[in-house]
C-alpha positions as a Python dict, from the first residue, in 0.01 Angstrom:
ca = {
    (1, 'X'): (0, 0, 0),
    (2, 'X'): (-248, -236, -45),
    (3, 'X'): (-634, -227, 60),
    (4, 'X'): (-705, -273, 411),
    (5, 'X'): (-947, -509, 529),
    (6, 'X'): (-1201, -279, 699),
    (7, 'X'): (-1536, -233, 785),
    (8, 'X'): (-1808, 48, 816),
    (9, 'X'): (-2014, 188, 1048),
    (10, 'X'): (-2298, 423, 1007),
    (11, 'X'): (-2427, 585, 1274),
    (12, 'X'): (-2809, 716, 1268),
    (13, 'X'): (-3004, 856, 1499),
    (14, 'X'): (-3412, 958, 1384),
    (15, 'X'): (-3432, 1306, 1605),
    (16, 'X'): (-3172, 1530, 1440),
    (17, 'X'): (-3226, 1852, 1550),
    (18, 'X'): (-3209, 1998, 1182),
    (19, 'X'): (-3394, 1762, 1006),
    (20, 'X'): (-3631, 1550, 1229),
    (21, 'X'): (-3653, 1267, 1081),
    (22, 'X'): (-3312, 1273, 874),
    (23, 'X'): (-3220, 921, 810),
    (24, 'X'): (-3552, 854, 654),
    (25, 'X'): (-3599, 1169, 429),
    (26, 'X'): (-3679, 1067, 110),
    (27, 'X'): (-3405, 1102, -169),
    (28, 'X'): (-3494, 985, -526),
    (29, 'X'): (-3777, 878, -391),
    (30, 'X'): (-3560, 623, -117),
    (31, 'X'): (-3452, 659, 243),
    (32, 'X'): (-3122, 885, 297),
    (33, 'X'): (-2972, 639, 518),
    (34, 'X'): (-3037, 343, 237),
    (35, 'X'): (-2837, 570, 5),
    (36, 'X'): (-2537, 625, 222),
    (37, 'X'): (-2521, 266, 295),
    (38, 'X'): (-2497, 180, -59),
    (39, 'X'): (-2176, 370, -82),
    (40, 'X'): (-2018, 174, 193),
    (41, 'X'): (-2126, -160, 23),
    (42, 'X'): (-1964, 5, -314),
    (43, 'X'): (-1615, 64, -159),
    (44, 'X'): (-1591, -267, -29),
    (45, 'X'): (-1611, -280, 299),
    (46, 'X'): (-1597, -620, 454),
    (47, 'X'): (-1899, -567, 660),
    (48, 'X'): (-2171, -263, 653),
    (49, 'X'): (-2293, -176, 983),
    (50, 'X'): (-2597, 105, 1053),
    (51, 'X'): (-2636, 169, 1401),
    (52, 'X'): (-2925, 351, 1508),
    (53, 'X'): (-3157, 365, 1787),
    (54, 'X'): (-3497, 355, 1616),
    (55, 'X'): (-3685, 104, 1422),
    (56, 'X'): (-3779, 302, 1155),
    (57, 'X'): (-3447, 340, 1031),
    (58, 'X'): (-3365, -33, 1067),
    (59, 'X'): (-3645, -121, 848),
    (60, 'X'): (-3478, 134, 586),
    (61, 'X'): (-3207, -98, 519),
    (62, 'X'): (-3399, -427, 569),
    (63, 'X'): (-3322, -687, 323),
    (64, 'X'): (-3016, -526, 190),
    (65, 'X'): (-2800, -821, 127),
    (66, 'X'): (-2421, -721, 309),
    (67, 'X'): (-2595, -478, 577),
    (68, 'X'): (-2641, -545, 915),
    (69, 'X'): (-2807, -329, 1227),
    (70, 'X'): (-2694, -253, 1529),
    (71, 'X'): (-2938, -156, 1780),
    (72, 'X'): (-2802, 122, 2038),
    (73, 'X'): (-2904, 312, 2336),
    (74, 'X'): (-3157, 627, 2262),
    (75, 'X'): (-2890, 818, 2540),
    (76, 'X'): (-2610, 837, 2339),
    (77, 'X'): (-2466, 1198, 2313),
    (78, 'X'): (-2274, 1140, 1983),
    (79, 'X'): (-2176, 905, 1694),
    (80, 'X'): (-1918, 825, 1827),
    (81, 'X'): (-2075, 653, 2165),
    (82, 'X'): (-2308, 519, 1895),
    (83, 'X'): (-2060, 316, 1736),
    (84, 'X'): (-1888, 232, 2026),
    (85, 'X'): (-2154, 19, 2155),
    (86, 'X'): (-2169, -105, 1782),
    (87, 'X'): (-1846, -219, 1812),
    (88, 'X'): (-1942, -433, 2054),
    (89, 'X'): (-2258, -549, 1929),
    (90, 'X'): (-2084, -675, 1644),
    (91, 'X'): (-1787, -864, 1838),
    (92, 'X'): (-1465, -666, 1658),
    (93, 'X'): (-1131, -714, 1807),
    (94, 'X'): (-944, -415, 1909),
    (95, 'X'): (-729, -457, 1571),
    (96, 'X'): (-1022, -413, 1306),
    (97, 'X'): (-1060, -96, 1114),
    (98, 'X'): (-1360, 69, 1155),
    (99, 'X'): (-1482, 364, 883),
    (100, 'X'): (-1699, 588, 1041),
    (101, 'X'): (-1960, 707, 735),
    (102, 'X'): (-2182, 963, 911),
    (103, 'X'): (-2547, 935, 829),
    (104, 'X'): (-2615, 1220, 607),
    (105, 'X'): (-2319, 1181, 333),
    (106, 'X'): (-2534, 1006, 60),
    (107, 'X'): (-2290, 1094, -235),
    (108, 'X'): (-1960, 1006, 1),
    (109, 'X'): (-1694, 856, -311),
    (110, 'X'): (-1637, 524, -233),
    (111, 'X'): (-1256, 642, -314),
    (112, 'X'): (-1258, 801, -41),
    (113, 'X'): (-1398, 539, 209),
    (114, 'X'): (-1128, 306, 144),
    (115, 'X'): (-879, 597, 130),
    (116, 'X'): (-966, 664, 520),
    (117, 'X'): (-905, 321, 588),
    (118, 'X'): (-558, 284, 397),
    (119, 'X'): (-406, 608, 586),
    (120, 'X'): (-505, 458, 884),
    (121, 'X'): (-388, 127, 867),
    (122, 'X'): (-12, 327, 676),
    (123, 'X'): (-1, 543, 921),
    (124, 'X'): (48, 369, 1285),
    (125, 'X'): (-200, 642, 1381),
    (126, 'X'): (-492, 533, 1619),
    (127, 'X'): (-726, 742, 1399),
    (128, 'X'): (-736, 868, 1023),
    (129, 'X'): (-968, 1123, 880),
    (130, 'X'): (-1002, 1340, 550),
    (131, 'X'): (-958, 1671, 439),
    (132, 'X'): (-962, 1875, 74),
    (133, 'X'): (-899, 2214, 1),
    (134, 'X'): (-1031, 2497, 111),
    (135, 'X'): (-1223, 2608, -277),
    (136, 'X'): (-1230, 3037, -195),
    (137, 'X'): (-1261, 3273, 148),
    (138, 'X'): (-1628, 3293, 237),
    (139, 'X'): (-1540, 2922, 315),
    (140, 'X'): (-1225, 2947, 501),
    (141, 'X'): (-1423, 3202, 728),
    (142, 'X'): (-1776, 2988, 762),
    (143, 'X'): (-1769, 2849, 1081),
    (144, 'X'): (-1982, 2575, 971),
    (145, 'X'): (-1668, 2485, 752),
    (146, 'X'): (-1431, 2286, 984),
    (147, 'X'): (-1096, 2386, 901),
    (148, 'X'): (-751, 2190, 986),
    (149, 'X'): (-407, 2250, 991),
    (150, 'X'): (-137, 1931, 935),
    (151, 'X'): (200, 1884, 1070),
    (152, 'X'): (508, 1804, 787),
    (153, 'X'): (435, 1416, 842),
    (154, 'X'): (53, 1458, 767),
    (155, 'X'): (-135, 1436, 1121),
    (156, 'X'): (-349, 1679, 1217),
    (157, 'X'): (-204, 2012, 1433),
    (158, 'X'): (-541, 2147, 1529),
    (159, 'X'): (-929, 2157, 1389),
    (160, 'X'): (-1107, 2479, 1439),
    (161, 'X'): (-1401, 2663, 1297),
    (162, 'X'): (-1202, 2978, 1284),
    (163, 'X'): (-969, 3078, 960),
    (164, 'X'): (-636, 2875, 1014),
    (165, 'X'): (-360, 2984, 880),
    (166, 'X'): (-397, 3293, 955),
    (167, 'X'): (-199, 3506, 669),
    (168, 'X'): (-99, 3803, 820),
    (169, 'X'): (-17, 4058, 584),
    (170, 'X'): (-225, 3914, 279),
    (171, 'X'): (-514, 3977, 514),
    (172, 'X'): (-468, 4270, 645),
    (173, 'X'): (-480, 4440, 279),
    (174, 'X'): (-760, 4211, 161),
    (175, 'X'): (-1000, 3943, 322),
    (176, 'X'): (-1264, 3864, 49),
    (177, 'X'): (-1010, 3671, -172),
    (178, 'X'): (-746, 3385, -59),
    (179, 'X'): (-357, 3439, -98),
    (180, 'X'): (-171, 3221, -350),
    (181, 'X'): (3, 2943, -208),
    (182, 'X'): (-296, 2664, -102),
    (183, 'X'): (-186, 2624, 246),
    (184, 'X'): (-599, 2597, 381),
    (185, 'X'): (-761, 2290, 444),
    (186, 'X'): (-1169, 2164, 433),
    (187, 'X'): (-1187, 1898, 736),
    (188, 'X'): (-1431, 1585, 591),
    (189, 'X'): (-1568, 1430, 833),
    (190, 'X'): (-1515, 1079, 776),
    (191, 'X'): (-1292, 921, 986),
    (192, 'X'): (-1117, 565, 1066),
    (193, 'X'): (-977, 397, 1378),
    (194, 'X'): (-919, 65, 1510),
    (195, 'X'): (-1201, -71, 1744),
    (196, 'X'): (-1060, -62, 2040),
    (197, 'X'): (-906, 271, 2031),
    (198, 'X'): (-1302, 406, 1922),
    (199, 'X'): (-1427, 231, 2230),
    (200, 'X'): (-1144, 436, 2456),
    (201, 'X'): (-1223, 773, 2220),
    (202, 'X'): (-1605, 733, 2352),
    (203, 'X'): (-1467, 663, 2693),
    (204, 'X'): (-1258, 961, 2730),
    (205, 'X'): (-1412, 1267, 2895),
    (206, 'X'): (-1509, 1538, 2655),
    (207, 'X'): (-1186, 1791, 2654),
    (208, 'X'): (-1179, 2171, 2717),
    (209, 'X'): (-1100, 2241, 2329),
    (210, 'X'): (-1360, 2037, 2235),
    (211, 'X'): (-1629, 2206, 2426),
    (212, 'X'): (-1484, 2552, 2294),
    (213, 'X'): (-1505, 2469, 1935),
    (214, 'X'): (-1814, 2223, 1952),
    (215, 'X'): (-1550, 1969, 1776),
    (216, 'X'): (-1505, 1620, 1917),
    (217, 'X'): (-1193, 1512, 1734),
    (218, 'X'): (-1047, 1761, 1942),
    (219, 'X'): (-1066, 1574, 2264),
    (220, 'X'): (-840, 1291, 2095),
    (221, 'X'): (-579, 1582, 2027),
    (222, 'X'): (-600, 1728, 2362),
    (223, 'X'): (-547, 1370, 2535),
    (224, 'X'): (-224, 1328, 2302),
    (225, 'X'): (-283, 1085, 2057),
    (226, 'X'): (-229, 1186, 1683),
    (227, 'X'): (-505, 1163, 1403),
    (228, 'X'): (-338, 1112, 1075),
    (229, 'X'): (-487, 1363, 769),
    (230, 'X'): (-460, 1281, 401),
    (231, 'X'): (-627, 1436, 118),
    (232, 'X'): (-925, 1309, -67),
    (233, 'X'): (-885, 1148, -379),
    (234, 'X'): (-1193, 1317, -514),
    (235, 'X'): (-1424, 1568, -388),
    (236, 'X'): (-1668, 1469, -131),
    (237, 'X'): (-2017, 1658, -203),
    (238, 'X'): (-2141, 1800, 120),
    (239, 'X'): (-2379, 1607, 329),
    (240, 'X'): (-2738, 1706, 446),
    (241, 'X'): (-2774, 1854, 735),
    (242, 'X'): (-3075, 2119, 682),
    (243, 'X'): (-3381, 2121, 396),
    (244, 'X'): (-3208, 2311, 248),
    (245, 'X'): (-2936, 2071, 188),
    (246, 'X'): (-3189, 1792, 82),
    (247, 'X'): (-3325, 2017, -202),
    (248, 'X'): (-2946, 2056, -320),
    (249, 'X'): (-2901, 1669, -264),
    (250, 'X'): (-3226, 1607, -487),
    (251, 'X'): (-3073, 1830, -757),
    (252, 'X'): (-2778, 1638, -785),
    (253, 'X'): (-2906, 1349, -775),
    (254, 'X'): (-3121, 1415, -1061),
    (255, 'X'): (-2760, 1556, -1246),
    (256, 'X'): (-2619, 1240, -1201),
    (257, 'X'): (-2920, 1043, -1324),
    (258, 'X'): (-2955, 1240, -1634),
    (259, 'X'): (-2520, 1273, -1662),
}
């Protein structure tokens, strides 16, 4: 099908628990946040959106010709809330596709941005997200890796930390190497919906799966409404979440530069 009109939001909040400070940590010698936003300009969105709820970061991103900000409440317990009052700052009908682009994914492929947005807009879904697969078993069983399991048509079954599918008998003689077959999926979490449908998500009251597994896409589940799942047409580097992850980020980013 063809390209969606869509647009992207980026939410950003300064006091990540991880990283203080995340959206402004420097990264080739630039803001984090100014990087990530540069991706969504580079898959075309039709407006860039960060929505934060601290100066600093707005001044990241001033003077960036196709980026606008969104200032939001200091309360808000997720992203999602985040860029549900974004969505209203910035006046979308219910109808417009929003890409959520977290914060902290700085090398997100643009392919993949406007990939979200396609499967959402193909698939009568009220929500679209990513997912790749799972590369050996020390990630299937990292709960840090979110792991999902999809239904014949593509939408998403469950999300869980834990190691879904569970294969039975290839398991029980070995658990340090995956089975043949590729059935295990790597959740990304980027995700796509249609405005007004995010402004009901953030409206909803968190669900009892959700609060199990510490995974919020599981309260649209729960409530009954069906996120549609396709595959990433190219890896999606991980995000930063720790220093760790910055030092790795600075590496690549160096890679690239000298590629």
């Amino acid at each position: 099908m063809p390209q969606p009109d869509f647009v992207v939001a980026i939410p950003a909040r300064y006091a990540a628990s991880r990283l203080p400070g995340k959206p402004l940590r420097p990264l080739g010698g630039q803001p984090l946040v100014l990087h990530v936003a540069r991706r969504a300009l580079a898959a075309g969105a039709r407006e860039v959106w960060l929505a934060t709820d601290d100066g600093r970061v707005a001044a990241a991103v001033q003077g960036v010709a196709g980026v606008r900000v969104a200032m939001t409440s200091p309360d808000h317990a997720s992203g999602t809330d985040r860029l549900a009052e974004c969505s209203t700052i910035a006046g979308w009908d219910d109808d417009t596709l929003v890409v959520n682009l977290q914060g902290d994914e700085p090398f997100a492929p643009a392919s993949g941005i406007r990939q979200v947005a396609r499967t959402l807009a193909g698939s009568g879904a009220p929500m679209a997200t990513l997912a790749e697969p799972v590369a050996d078993a020390a990630m299937l069983f990292d709960p840090n890796t979110v792991k999902l399991v999809r239904a014949a048509n593509g939408d998403a079954l469950y999300f869980s930390r834990a190691p879904l599918p569970w294969p039975r008998d290839a398991f029980a003689r070995d658990r340090t190497v995956l089975p043949p077959g590729g059935h295990w999926l790597r959740h990304i979490g980027i995700y796509a919906y249609r405005a007004g449908f995010l402004r009901a998500f953030a409206a909803m009251p968190p669900g009892t799966l959700e609060r199990i597994e510490s995974l919020e896409q599981l309260r649209v589940l729960e409530a009954g409404h069906r996120i549609a799942v396709a595959l990433a047409p190219e890896p999606f580097p991980p995000g930063v979440d720790t220093p760790e992850d910055l030092e790795k980020a600075e590496a690549r980013l160096r890679a690239e530069g000298a590629a």
